[in-house]
C-alpha positions as CSV (number, residue, x, y, z in Angstrom):
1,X,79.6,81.8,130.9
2,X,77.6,84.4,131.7
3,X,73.5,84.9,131.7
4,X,71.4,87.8,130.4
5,X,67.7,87.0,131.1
6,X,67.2,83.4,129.8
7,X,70.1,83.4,127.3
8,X,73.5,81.5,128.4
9,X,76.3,83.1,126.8
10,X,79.6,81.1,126.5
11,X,83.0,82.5,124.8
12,X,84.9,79.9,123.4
13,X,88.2,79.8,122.2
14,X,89.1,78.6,118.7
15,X,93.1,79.5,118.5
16,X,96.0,81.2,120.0
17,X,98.1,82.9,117.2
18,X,101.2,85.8,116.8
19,X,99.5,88.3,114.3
20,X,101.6,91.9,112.9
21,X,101.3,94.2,115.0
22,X,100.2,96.8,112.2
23,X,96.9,95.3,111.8
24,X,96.2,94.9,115.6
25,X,97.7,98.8,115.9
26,X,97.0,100.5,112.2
27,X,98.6,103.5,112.3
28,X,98.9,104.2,116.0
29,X,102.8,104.6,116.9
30,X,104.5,101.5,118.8
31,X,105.4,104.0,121.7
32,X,102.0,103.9,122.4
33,X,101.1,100.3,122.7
34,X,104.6,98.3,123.4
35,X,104.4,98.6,126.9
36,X,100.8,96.8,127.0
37,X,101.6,94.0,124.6
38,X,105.2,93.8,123.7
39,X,105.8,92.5,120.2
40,X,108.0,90.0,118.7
41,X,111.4,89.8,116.2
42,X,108.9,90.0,113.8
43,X,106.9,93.1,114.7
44,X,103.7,90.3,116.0
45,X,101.9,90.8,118.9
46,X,99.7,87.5,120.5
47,X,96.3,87.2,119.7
48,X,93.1,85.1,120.8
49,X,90.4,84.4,118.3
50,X,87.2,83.8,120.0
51,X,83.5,82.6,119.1
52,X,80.7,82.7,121.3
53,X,78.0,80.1,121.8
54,X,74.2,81.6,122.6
55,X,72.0,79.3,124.3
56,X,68.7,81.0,124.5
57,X,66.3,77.8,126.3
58,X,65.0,77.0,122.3
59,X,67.9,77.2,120.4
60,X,71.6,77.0,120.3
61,X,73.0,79.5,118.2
62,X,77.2,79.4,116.9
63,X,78.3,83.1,116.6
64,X,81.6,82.9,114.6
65,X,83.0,79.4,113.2
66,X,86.5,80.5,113.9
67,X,89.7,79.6,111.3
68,X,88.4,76.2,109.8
69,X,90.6,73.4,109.0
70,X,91.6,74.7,105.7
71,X,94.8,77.0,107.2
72,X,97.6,75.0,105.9
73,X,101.3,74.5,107.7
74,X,103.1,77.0,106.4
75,X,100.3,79.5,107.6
76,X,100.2,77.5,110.9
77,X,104.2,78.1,111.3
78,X,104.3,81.6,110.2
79,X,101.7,82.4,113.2
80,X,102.2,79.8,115.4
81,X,98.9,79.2,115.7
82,X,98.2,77.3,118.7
83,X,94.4,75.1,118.5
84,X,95.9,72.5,121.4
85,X,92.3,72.6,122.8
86,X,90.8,71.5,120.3
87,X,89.4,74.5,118.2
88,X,85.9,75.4,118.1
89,X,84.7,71.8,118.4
90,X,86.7,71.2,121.2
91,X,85.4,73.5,123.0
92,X,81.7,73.1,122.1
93,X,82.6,69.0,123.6
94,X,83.8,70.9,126.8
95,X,80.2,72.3,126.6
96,X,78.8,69.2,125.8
97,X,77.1,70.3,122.7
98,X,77.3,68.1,119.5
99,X,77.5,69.9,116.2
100,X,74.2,68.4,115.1
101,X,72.9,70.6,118.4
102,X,73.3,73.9,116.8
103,X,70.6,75.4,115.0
104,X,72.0,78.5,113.5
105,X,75.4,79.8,113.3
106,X,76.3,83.5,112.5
């Protein structure tokens, strides 16, 4: 968490996943990259998706709602997507904040 004036900024986690490397990288050679984030069998390189939570003293604001529940298993193999801490509502109950408690999300 960090503060800027009165707003409380908090970047939550929502999943841990093994993406291709080509959309991480485009077009930019793997010479140029592998030795920062070394990629897989399968060309995939880790990733973190990430939403942040705005609290501004008025509101509580949601920026990003993160993958949903609607990624089925054979998605959830292919990237090995790991939510083991609960997603996005897992980590708004580590902030104690309730879904009701948000009043906007972006």
């Amino acid at each position: 968490m960090f503060t800027v004036g009165d707003f409380k900024i908090h970047l939550i986690n929502d999943a841990y996943t093994m993406v291709d490397a080509g959309g991480v990288f485009g077009l930019v050679p793997r010479a140029l990259w592998r030795d920062m984030v070394a990629p897989d069998a399968e060309n995939r390189v880790p990733m973190a998706y990430h939403a942040l939570v705005v609290q501004t003293g008025t509101q509580t604001i949601l920026i990003d709602t993160g993958w949903g529940d609607r990624v089925n298993e054979k998605q959830r193999v292919f990237m090995e997507m790991d939510r083991s801490q609960g997603g996005i509502m897992g980590a708004l109950d580590r902030l104690g904040i309730a879904p009701e408690q948000i009043d906007l999300v972006i």
